[in-house]
N, C-alpha and C positions, 0 to 999 in steps of 0.2 A: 313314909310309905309303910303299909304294914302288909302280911304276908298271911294270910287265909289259909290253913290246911280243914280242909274237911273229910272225915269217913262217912259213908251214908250207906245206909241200905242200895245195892243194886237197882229195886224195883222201884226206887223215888228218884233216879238219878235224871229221867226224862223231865219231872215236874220240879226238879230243882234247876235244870237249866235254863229252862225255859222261864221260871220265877227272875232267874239271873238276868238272863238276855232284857227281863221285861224294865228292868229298873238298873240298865245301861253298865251290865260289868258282863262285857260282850267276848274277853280273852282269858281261859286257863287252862290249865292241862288236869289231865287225869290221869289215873290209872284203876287198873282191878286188881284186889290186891285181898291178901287171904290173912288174917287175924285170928286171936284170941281173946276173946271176951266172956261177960255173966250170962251170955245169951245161950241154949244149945240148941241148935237146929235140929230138928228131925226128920228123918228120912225112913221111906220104903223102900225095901228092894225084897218083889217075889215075898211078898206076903209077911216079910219079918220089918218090924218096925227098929230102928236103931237109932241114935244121935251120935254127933260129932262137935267137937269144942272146935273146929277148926271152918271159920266164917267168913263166907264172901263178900266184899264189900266194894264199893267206890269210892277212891282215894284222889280229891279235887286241891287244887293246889293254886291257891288266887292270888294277886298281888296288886293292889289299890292303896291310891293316895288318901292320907288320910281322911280327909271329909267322905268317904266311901264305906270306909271302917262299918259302923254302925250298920248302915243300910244294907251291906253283903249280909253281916251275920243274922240280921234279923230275915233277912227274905230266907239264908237259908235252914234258921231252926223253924221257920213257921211251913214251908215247905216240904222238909225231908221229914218232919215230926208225927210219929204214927200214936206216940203214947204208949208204946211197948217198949220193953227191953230190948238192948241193941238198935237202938234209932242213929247213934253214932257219937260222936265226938265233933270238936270244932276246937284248934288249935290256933292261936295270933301270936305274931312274932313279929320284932321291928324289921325293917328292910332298913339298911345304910345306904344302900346306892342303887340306882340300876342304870343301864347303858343300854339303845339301841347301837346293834353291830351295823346297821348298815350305813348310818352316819357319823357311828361316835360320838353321838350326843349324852345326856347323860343328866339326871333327874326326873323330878314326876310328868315330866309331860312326855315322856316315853314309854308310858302307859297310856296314851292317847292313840 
């Protein structure tokens, strides 16, 4: 099993779920979560223009059997991918085990 972390831009976060759902990686979690990156966003406020190193993002966290591996990451660099700076990061890491708690069962097919 491997472990999917992704950062993405906010504003792609709708067309990368939806990319997900479409090619059957139907469960993960997320979060909103604030970074440091090359990117600096800029902001208005009342007529003065300024930036800030301090970046919103959506922080997705998948977990699929290996034959899945592949097809999450590519649906979601082709998905979240703008061609600018700051499109995000994608993180894999192996999983050892996982366990459904309501049965106590316990490998890949409790990602089903």
């Amino acid at each position: 099993m491997k472990k999917i972390e992704a950062i993405i831009r906010k504003s792609k976060y709708r067309v990368v779920k939806e990319a997900l759902h479409d090619v059957g990686v139907n469960f993960f979690s997320y979060w909103d979560v604030t970074g440091l990156g090359n990117e600096k966003e800029g902001h208005v406020y009342r007529g003065v223009s300024y930036s800030t190193s301090d970046i919103q993002r959506r922080y997705l966290s998948i977990v699929v059997n290996d034959d899945f591996e592949e097809i999450t990451i590519k649906t979601i660099l082709n998905s979240a991918a703008t061609g600018e700076v700051g499109d995000g990061k994608i993180f894999v890491s192996d999983v050892k085990e996982c366990y459904r708690i309501r049965t106590g069962e316990k490998g890949g097919d409790t990602l089903k």
